[in-house]
N, C-alpha and C positions, 0 to 999 in steps of 0.2 A: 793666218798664213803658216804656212806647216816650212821646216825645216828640213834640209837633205838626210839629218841623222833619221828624221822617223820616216821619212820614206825611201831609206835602206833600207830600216828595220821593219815593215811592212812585206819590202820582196823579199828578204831573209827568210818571216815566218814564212811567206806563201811556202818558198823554197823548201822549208821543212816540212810543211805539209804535203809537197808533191813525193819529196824525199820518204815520207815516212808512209805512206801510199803504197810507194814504188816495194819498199822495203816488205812491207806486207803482203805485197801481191808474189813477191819472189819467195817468202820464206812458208806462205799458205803453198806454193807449188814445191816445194822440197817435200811437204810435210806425205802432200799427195801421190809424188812420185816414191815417197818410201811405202808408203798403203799400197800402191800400185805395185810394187815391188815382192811384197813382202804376200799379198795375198794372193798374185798371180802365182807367186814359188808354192805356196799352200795346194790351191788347185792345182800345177801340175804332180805335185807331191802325189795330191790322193788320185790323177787318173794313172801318174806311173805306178803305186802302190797296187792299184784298181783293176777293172780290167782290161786294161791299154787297146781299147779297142779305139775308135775315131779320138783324137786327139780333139778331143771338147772344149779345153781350155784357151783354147787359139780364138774363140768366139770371144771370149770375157776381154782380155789381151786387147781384141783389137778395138772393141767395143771403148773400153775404157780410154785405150791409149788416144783416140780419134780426141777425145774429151782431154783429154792430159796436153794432148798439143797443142789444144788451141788455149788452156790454162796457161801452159810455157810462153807463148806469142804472145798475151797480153801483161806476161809480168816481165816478159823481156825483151819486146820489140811495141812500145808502145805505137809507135805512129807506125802502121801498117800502110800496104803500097796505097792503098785509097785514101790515104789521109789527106784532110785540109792543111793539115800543118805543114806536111813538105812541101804540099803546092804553093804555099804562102810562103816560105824560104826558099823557093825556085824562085819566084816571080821578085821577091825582095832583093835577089842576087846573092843570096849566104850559098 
């Protein structure tokens, strides 16, 4: 027979593991949105340096960014509008 203290301390760990997940997923999209940052500034460096002819860098930009968005939604809106989990706290009455 198990006691309330260890199965506190059972949803505690989980706790920390969803926390330390969540933790991960937000500071791998910092990391990314600096890379994004820092190497889209590089290429428009070299086409305003260059020959500013069609602005090329707008491609990489958007490319990238499409990918960077949806890295942001999943490290900081985990239950997205399809989720089961909200439909299970609608229907639970939370």
């Amino acid at each position: 027979m198990t006691n309330n203290s260890t199965i506190e301390t059972n949803q505690n760990d989980q706790k920390d593991v969803s926390l330390w997940y969540t933790a991960k997923k937000r500071a791998g999209f910092k990391w990314s949105l600096l890379c994004y940052l820092v190497i889209n500034l590089f290429f428009t460096a070299l086409w305003f340096f260059g020959d500013q002819g069609n602005f090329w860098p707008i491609w990489c930009m958007l490319g990238w960014g499409i990918g960077l968005a949806f890295q942001y939604f999943k490290a900081y809106h985990k239950t997205g509008i399809f989720s089961a989990e909200k439909e299970y706290e609608k229907l639970h009455g939370r």
